[in-house]
C-alpha positions in Angstrom: 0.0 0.0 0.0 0.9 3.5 -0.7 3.9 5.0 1.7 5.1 8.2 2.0 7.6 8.6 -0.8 4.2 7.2 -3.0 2.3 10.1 -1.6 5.4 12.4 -2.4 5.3 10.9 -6.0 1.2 11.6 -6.4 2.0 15.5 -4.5 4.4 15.9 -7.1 2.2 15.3 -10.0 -1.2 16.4 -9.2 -1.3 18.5 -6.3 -1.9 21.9 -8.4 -4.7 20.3 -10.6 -6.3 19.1 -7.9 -6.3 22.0 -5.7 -7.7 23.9 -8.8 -10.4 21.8 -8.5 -11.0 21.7 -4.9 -11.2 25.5 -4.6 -14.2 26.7 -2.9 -15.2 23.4 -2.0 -14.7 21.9 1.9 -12.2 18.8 0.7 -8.4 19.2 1.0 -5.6 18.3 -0.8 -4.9 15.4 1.8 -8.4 13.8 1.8 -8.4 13.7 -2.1 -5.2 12.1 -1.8 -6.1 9.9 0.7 -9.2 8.8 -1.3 -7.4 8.2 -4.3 -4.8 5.7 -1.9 -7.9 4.0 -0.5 -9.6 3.5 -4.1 -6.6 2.1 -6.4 -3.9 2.5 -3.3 -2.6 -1.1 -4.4 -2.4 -0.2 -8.1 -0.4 3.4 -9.2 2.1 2.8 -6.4 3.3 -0.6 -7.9 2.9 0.8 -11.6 5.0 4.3 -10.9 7.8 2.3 -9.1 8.0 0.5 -12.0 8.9 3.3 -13.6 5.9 4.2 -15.9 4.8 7.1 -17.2 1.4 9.3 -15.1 -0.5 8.3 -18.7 -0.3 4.7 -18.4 -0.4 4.4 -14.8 -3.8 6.4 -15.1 -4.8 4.0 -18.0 -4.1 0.9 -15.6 -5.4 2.2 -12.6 -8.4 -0.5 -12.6 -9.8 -2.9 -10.7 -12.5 -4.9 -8.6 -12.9 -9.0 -10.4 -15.5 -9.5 -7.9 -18.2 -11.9 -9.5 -21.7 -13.1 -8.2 -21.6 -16.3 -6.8 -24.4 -19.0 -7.3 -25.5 -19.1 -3.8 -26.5 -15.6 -4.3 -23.7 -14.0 -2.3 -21.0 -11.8 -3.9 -21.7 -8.8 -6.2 -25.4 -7.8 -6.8 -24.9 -4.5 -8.4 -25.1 -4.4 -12.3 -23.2 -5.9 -13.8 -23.1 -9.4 -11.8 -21.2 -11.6 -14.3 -20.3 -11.2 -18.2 -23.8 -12.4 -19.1 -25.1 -9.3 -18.2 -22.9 -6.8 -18.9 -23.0 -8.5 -22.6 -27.2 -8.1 -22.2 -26.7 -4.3 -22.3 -26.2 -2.2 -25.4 -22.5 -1.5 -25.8 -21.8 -4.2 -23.8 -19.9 -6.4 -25.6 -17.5 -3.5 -26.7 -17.1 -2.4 -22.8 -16.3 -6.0 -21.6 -14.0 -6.1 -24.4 -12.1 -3.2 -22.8 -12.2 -4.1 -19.6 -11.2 -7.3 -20.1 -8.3 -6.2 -21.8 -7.6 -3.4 -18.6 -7.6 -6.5 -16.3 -5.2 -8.3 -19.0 -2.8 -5.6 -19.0 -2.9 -4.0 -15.4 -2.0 -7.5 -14.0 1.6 -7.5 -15.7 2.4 -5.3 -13.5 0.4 -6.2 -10.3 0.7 -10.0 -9.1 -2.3 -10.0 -7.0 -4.8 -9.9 -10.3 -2.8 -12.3 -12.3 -4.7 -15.1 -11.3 -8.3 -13.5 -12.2 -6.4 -12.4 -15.7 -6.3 -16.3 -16.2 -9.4 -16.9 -16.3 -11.7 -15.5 -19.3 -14.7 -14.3 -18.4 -13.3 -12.0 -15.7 -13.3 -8.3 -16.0 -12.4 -5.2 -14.4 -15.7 -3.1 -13.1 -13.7 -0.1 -11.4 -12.2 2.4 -13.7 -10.2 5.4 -12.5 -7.8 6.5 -9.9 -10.5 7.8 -7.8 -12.7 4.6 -9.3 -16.1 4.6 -10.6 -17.9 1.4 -10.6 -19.4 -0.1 -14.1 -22.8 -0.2 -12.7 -23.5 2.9 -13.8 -22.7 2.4 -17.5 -26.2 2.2 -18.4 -26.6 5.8 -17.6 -23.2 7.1 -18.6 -21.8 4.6 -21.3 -19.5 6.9 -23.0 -17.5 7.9 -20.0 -16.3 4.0 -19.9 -16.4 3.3 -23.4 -14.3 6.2 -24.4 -11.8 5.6 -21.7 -12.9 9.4 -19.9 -11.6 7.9 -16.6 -7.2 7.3 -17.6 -7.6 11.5 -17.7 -6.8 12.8 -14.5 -9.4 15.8 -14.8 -12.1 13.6 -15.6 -11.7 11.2 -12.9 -11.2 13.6 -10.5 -14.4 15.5 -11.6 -16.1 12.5 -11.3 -14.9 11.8 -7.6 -15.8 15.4 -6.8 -19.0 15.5 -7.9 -19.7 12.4 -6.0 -18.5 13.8 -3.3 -20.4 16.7 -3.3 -23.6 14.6 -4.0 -22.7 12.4 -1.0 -21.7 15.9 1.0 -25.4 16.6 0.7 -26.8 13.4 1.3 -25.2 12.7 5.1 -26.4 16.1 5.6 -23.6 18.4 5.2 -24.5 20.1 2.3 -24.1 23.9 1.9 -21.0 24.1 4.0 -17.7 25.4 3.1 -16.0 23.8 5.5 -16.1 20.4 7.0 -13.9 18.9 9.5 -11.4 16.0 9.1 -13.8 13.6 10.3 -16.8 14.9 8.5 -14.3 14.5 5.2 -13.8 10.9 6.1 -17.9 10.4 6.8 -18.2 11.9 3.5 -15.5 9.9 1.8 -17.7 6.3 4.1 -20.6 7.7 1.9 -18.7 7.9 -1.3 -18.0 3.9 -0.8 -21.0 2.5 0.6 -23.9 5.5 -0.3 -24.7 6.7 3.7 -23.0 7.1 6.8 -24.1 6.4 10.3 -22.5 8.5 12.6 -22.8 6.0 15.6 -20.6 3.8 14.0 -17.8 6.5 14.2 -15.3 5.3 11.1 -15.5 1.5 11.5 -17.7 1.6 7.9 -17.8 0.8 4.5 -16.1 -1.9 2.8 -13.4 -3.9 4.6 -11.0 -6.4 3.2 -10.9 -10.0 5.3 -9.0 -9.0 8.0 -8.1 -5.5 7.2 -9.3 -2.4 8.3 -13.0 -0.5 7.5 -12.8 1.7 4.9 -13.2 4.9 6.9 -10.6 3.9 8.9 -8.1 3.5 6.5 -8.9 6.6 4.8 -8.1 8.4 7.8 -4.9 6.8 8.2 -4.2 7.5 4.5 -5.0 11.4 5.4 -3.0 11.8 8.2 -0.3 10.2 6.4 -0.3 12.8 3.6 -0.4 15.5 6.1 2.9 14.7 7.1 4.2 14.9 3.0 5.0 18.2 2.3 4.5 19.9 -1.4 7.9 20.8 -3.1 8.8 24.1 -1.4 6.5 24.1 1.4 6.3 22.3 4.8 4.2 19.3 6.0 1.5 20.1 8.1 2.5 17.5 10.3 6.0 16.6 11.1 6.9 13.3 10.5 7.2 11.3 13.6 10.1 9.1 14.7 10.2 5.4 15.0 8.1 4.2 17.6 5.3 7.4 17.6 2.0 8.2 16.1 1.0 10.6 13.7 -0.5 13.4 16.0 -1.7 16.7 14.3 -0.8 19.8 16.3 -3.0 21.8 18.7 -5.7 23.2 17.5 -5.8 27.0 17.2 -8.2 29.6 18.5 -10.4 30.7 15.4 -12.9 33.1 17.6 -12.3 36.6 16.7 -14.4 38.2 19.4 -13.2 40.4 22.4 -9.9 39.4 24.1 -11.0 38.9 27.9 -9.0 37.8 30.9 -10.8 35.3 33.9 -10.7 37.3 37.2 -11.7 34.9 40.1 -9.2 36.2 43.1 -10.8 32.9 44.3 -10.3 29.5 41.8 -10.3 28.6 38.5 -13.7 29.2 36.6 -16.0 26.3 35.2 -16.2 26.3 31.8 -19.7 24.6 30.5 -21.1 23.4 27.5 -24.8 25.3 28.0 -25.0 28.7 29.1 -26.5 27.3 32.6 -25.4 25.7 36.2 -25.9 22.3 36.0 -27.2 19.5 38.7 -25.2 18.6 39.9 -22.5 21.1 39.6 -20.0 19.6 37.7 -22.2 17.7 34.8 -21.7 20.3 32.4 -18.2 21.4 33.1 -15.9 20.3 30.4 -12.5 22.6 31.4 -11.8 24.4 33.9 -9.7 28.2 33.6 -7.2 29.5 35.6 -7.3 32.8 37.3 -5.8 35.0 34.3 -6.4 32.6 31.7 -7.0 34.9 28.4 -10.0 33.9 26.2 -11.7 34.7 23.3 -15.2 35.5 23.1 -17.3 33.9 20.3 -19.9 36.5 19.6 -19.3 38.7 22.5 -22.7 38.9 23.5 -23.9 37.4 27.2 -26.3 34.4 27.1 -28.0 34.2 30.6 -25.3 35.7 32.6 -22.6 34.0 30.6 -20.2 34.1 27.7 -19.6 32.2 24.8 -15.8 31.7 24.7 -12.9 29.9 22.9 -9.5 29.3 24.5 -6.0 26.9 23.7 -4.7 25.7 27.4 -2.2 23.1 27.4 -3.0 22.5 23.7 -6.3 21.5 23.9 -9.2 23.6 22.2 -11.8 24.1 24.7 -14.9 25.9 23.4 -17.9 26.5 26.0 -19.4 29.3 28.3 -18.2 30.9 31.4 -20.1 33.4 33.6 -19.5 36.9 32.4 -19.4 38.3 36.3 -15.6 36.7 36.2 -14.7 37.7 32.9 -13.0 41.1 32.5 -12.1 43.0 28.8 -8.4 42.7 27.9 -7.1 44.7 25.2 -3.6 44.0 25.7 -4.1 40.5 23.7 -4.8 40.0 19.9 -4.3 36.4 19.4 -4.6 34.1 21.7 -1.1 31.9 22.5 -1.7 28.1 21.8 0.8 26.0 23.6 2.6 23.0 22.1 4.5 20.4 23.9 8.3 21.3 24.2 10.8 19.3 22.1 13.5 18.9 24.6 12.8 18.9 28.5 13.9 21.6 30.6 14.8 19.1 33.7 16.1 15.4 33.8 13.8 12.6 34.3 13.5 11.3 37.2 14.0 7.4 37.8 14.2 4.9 41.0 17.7 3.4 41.0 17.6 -0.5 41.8 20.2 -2.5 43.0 22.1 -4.7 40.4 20.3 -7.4 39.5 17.1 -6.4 41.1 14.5 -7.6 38.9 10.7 -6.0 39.2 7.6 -8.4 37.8 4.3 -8.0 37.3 4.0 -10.8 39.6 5.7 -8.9 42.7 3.5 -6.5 44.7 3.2 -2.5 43.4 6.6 -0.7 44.3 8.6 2.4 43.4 10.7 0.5 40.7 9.3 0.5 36.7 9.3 -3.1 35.1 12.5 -5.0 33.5 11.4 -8.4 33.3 12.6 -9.7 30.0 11.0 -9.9 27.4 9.1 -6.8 27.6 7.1 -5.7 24.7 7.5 -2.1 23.0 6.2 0.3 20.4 9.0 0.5 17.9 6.7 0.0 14.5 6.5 3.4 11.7 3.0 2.9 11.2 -0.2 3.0 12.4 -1.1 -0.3 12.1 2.0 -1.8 13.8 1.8 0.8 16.8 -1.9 -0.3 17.0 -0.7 -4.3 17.0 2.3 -3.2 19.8 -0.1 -1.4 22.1 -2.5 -4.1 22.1 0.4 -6.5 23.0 1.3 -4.4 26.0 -1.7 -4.8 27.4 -2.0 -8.3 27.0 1.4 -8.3 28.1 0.5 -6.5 31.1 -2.2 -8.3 32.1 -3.7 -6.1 34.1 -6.9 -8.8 35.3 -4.7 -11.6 35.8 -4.9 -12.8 39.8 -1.4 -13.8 39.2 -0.3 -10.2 38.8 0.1 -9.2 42.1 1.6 -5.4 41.2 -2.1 -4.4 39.7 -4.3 -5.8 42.6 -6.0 -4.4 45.2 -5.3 -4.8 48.5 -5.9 -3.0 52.0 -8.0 -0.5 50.6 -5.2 0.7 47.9 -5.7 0.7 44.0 -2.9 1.0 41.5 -4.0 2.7 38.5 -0.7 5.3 38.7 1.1 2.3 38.1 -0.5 0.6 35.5 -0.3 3.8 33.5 3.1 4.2 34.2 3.8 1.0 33.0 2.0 0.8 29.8 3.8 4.0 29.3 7.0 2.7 30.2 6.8 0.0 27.7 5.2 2.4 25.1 8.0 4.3 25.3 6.4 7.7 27.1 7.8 10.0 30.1 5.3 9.0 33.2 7.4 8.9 36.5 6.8 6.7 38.8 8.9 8.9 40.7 9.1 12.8 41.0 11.8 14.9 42.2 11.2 16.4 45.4 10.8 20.5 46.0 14.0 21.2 47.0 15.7 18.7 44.5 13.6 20.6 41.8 15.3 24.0 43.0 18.9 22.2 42.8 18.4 21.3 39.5 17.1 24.1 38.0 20.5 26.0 39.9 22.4 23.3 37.7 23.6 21.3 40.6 23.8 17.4 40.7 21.3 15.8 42.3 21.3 12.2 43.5 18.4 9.7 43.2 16.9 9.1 46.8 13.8 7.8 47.6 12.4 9.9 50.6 14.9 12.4 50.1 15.2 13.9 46.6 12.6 11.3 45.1 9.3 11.0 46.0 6.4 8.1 44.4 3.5 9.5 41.9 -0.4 9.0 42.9 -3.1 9.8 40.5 -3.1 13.6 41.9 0.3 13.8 41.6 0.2 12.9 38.0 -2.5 15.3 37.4 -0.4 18.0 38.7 2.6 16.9 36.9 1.1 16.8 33.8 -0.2 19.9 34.0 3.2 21.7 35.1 5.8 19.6 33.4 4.3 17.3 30.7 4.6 19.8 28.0 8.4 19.2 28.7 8.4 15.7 28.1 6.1 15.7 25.2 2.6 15.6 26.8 -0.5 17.7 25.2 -3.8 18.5 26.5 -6.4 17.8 23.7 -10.0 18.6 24.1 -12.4 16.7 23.3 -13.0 12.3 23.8 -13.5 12.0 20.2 -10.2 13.6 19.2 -8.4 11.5 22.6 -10.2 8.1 21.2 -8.5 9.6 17.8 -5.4 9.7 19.1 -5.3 6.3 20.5 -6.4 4.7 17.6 -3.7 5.9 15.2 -1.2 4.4 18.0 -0.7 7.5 19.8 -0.6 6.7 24.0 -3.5 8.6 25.2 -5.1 9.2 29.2 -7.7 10.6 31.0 -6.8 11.7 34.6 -8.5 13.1 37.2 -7.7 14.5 40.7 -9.8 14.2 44.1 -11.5 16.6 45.6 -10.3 15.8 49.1 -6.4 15.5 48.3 -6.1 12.9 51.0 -7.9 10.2 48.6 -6.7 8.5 45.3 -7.8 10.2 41.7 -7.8 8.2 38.9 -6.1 7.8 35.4 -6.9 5.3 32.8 -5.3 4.8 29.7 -7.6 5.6 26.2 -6.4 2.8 24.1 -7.2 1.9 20.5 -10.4 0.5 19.3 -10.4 -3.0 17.9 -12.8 -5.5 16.5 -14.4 -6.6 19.7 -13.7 -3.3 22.1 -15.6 0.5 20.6 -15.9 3.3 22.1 -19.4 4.7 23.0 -20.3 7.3 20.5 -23.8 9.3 20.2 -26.2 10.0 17.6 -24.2 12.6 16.5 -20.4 10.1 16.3 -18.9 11.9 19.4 -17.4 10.0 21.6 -19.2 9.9 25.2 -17.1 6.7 27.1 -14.0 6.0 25.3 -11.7 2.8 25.2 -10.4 2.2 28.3 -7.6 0.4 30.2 -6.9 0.5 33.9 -6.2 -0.8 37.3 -8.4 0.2 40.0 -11.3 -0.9 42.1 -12.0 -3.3 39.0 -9.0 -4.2 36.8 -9.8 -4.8 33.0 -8.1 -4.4 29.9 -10.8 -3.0 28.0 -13.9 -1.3 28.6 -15.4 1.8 28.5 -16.7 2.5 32.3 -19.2 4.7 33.5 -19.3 7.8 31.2 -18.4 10.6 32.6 -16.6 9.1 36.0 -13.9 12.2 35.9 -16.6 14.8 35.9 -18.4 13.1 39.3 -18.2 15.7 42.3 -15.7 13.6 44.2 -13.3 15.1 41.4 -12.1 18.7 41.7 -10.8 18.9 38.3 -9.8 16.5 34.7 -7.9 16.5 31.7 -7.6 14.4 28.8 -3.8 14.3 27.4 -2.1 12.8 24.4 1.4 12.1 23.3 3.4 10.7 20.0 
């Protein structure tokens, strides 16, 4: 399947035509591009490293031998078999030609060489972008004439289908859609609808390969990270071992700069214009004393404001009561933070004695796992980082009785430690130790510090992770992101992904769960609308499991004082 330097190869060639064509229309350059690797992705990769020209690969960019079976199963659409296509006026001329695409595309592509053997098989999807033979009873000449080996004709085609489609899931008359909507347009564009329950697991899916909306969106984000000669990727390319994450999201309102002014705590940030019952069942963020915002339309609804704001990365948008919000005109765009590449302070790690060896098996200590063989995330795409996170948790074994480090005993849970070690073995900065106050000062007066437990080291509850991410995350690579559908995102292109949340009385545990990625017989909960309300989850706690989705909403119960949902690489 198409890889980067493909993508390159495509950018290279058609990214000007097509963004011709896409202007004024709410699909990118990457989502056309990662429809066209979805459609004929294991055709003009194979054909243009062979070295042939952009007319024949767009010649040969057929495919789709799928013949109705007698049992009745297999392809239903016209045309089932030769028969039929032969019934049709023009048909005998059409099977003719596609008969001889099949013939000659399969020289060059192994998989079809087998269906060229035999002679009453025939190609029914023509173009990069493909269109399906069944419709050559209404538009004959678009196949007989060979329209679709032109690149503008193909892609109008695939654009007007889009558009069609656009209107049909109910996003018609919008300029803009976002990446997902693209992706539920593109599910349409393969299968005819799109139910937004169902998230991307959609359309047509190969035996044990991935739904077609899911590779799309793999396919996009991969081109987002392909830059254009002379310009730069939208995405940087990750390393060996991470996900492709897209950066923060920025602030687009462009109403009055305003600064929160409590004197008191941070201010709730809701999604209705309302206090809820109970208190916190609308908060989805809270702001800091200071925190600048944007307004949306600047004008109060019920003693609140609409506002927009970055913190920590994450793109919050809800209301806050206007009698803590003051005007600030000494703002005009409002900062959006991004996780730092290299970290300001060492990491902190419990020393062990030599040939101290900590298992899963031993009860919970200060000391990160090094039993061997330990599983990682090395892989350099999504689907192998998906594959390695799975094995760590199945390595982990969280719900094993035999795993003595995860279970609870004498009223004491371990969920810090399960996320640190799925971290740990994912590759990610989660102590398990923290330097202490005055070892923090030391440090940051460039002075050595040694590693001491109960000195200059001190071990990491859930509120202590909450607080660390929040003030030193950023350093080791940690984001906020702000929404569970983009977290569940996340995790699902391989990304490690968490959802932690501190207690309200500091003296009890919080809780932080890992969001892992969906998988066959583990989804997310979405709603009508395809947002994610519960997503894929993976802890230790009261009840250890590896997957499951828990009781939606659990960070935003009042036992909580606050929550976040972070992501990194």
């Amino acid at each position: 399947m198409p890889d980067r330097a493909d993508i390159r190869w495509f950018k290279t060639r058609f990214a000007t035509r097509i963004g011709r064509a896409i202007a004024g229309t709410p699909f990118s350059l990457d989502f056309m591009v990662a429809l066209a690797c979805q459609e004929t992705g294991e055709i003009w990769p194979l054909l243009r490293r062979q070295g042939l020209g952009e007319a024949e690969v767009l010649r040969l960019c057929v495919g789709d031998t799928i013949d109705a079976r007698p049992d009745g199963r297999g392809r239903r659409a016209f045309p089932r078999d030769k028969a039929q296509l032969l019934s049709v006026e023009g048909g005998a001329a059409m099977f003719a030609i596609a008969r001889q695409a099949l013939v000659e595309m399969a020289v060059h592509i192994p998989g079809y060489r087998g269906a060229a053997r035999q002679p009453q098989k025939f190609c029914r999807g023509f173009g990069l972008f493909q269109r399906d033979l069944q419709f050559f009873r209404v538009d004959a000449p678009y196949f007989l004439e060979q329209r679709y080996a032109r690149f503008d004709q193909t892609l109008a085609h695939a654009l007007r289908e889009l558009h069609s489609k656009q209107q049909r899931i109910g996003f018609g008359g919008r300029d803009t859609l976002s990446i997902l909507e693209q992706v539920a347009v593109a599910i349409a564009y393969n299968t005819g609808n799109f139910d937004p329950r169902r998230g991307l697991r959609q359309g047509f899916r190969p035996e044990g390969g991935k739904f077609y909306g899911e590779a799309v969106l793999d396919f996009l984000r991969l081109s987002e990270t392909v830059a254009v000669a002379g310009e730069e990727p939208l995405i940087e390319p990750p390393r060996r071992g991470e996900a492709i994450v897209p950066p923060p999201s920025p602030v687009e309102a462009t109403g009055p700069a305003m600064r929160v002014d409590t004197r008191v705590s941070t201010l709730f940030l809701r999604s209705q214009p309302r206090k809820s019952r109970p208190l916190r069942a609308n908060v989805i963020g809270e702001l800091p004393d200071g925190q600048r915002v944007r307004a949306i339309t600047g004008r109060p609804i019920n003693g609140f404001m609409a506002v927009e704001i970055s913190l920590s990365g994450a793109l919050l948008r809800g209301f806050a009561s206007t009698q803590f919000l003051r005007p600030d005109g000494s703002i005009d765009e409002a900062p959006v933070a991004t996780a730092e590449a290299v970290p300001a302070l060492p990491k902190a790690v419990m020393p062990r004695r030599r040939g101290l060896v900590t298992r899963r098996a031993d009860p919970a200590g200060a000391h990160s796992l090094n039993e061997d063989g330990q599983p990682g995330r090395h892989g350099t795409d999504v689907d192998t980082l998906r594959l390695e996170l799975a094995a760590i948790i199945d390595w982990l074994g969280v719900d094993k009785d035999t795993h003595r480090r995860y279970r609870p005993r004498d009223g004491l849970t371990f969920c810090n430690i399960y996320c640190h070690d799925y971290c740990h073995l994912a590759g990610v900065y989660l102590p398990r130790v923290w330097w202490s106050t005055p070892a923090l000062l030391a440090l940051q007066r460039g002075e050595d510090v040694a590693s001491l437990i109960g000195d200059t080291l001190r071990e990491m509850r859930a509120n202590d992770l909450f607080r660390w991410l929040r003030d030193f995350g950023p350093m080791f690579g940690w984001r906020r992101t702000g929404t569970l559908t983009k977290l569940q995102l996340a995790a699902n292109q391989g990304a490690v992904a968490l959802i932690v949340a501190r207690r309200r009385d500091d003296g009890r545990s919080g809780h932080i769960v890992m969001v892992v990625p969906e998988r066959d017989d583990h989804v997310a909960k979405r709603d009508a609308a395809g947002e994610v309300t519960s997503p894929l989850q993976s802890q230790a706690g009261v009840v250890n499991f590896r997957y499951g989705t828990a009781q939606p909403g659990w960070w935003n119960r009042e036992t909580f004082a606050e929550n976040a949902f972070w992501i990194h690489p």
